[in-house]
C-alpha positions in Angstrom: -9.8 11.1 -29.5 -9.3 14.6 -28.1 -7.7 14.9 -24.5 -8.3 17.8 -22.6 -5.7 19.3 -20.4 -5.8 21.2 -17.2 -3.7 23.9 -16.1 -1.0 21.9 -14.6 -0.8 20.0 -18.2 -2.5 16.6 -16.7 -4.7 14.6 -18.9 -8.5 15.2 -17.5 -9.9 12.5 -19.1 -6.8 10.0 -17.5 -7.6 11.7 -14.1 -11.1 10.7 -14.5 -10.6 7.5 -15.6 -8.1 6.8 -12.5 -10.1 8.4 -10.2 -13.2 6.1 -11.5 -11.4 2.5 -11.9 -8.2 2.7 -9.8 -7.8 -1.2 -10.9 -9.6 -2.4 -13.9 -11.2 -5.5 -13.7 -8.7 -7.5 -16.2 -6.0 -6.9 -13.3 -8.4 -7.5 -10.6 -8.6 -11.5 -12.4 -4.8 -12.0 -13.2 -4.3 -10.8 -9.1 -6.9 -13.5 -8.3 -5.5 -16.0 -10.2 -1.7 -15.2 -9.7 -2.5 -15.2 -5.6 -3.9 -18.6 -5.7 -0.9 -19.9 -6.6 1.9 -17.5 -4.7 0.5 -17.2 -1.7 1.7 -20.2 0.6 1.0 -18.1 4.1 -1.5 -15.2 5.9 -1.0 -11.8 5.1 -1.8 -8.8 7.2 -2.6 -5.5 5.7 -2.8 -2.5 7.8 -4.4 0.6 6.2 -3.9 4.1 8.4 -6.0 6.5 7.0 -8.3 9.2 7.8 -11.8 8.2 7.4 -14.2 10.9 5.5 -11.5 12.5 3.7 -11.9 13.3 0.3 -10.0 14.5 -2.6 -9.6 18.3 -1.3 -6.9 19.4 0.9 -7.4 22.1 3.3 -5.4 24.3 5.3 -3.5 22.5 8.4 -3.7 19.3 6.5 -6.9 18.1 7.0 -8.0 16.0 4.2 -6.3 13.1 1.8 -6.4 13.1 -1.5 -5.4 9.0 -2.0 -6.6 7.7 1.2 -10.1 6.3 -0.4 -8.0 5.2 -3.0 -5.4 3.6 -0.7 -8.1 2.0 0.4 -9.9 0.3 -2.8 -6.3 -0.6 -3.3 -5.8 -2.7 0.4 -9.6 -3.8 -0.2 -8.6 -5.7 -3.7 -5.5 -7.3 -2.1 -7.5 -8.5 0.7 -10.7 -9.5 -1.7 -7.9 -11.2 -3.8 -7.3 -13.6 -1.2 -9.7 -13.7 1.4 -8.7 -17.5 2.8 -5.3 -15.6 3.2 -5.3 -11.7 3.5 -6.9 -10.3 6.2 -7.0 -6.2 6.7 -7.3 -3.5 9.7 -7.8 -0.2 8.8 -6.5 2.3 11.6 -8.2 5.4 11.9 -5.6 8.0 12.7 -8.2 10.4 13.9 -9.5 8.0 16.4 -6.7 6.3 16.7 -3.6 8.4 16.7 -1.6 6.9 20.1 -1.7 3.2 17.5 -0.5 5.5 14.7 2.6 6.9 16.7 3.5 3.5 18.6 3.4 1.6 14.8 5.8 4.9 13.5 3.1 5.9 10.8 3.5 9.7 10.9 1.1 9.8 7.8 -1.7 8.8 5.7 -2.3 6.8 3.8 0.3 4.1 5.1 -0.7 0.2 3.9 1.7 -2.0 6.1 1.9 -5.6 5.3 2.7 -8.4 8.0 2.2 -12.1 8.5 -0.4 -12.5 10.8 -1.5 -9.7 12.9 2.1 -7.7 13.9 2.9 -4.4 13.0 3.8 -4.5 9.6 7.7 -3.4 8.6 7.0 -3.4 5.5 5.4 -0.2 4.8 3.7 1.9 1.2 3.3 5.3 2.3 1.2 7.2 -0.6 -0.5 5.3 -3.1 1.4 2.9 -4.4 0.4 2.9 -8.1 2.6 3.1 -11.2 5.9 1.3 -10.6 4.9 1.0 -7.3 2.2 -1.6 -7.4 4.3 -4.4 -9.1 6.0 -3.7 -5.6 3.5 -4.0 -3.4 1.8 -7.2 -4.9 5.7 -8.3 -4.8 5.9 -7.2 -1.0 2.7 -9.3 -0.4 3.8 -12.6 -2.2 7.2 -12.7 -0.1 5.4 -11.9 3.0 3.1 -14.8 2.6 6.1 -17.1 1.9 8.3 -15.5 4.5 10.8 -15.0 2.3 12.6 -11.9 1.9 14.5 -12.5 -1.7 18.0 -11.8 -0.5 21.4 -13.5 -1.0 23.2 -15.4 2.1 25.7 -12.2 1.9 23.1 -9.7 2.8 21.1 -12.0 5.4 24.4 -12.6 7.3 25.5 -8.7 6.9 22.2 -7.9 8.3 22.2 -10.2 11.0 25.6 -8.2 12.4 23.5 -5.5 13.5 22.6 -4.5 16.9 19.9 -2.2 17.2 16.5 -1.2 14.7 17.6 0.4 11.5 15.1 2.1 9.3 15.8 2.1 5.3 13.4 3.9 3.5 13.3 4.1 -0.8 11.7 6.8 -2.2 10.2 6.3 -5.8 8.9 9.1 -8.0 7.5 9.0 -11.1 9.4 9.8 -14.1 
């Protein structure tokens, strides 16, 4: 099987098969089947995006090259779950005073919540690769309110006294 190669040395053929099934339909099933059994509470997803974008970029930033992707990826969470993940997609364009009080500075941003709050749990980009394993993770802890750390680091951050922001940064390699 020949693979062709564009200037930047990326696979075309593996761009056009992301671009055409961000999630095959084999992980689609094992997502159905593994929520049905993790998720024990509601999830809420919060996509910001920026409607009618597409895959060019032009000058002054307007455009988004993931956000329709970002957005098939919220869609299969939710569709995953509907009885128990609901989703609000937030228009920055329309929408950018709910952007700024939420602190999403960009697109696409999926936050995830219980019920209906702002979600502090935030995926900014698309979170595919290593990423996704975190996100479905992010979702299953959500829904059972549990946030996986030891008595040591829920009593460490208990001492503090006003909002602290820790962000992780995750690039491919």
């Amino acid at each position: 099987m020949s693979r062709w190669v564009n200037a930047t040395g990326c696979s075309v053929k593996w761009v056009w098969y992301y671009l055409m099934t961000v999630i095959p339909d084999q992980v689609r099933q094992q997502l159905k089947d593994r929520f049905e059994t993790a998720l024990t509470g509601p999830v809420h997803l919060t996509l910001y995006t920026r409607p009618g974008s597409s895959r060019l970029i032009l000058p002054a930033g307007v455009g988004c090259a993931t956000c329709q992707d970002a957005r098939e990826m919220a869609e299969l969470l939710r569709d995953a779950a509907p009885e128990k993940v609901t989703m609000e997609v937030v228009d920055v364009t329309r929408d950018e005073e709910r952007a700024l009080a939420d602190g999403v500075p960009e697109v696409p941003t999926i936050a995830i919540a219980s019920d209906s709050e702002t979600g502090r749990i935030r995926f900014q980009g698309l979170p595919t690769g290593t990423e996704f394993p975190a996100l479905i993770d992010a979702v299953e802890r959500v829904s059972r309110a549990e946030p996986g750390l030891s008595e040591e680091s829920l009593e460490a951050l208990a001492k503090l006294t006003e909002p602290t922001e820790v962000m992780v940064f995750a690039t491919p390699t």
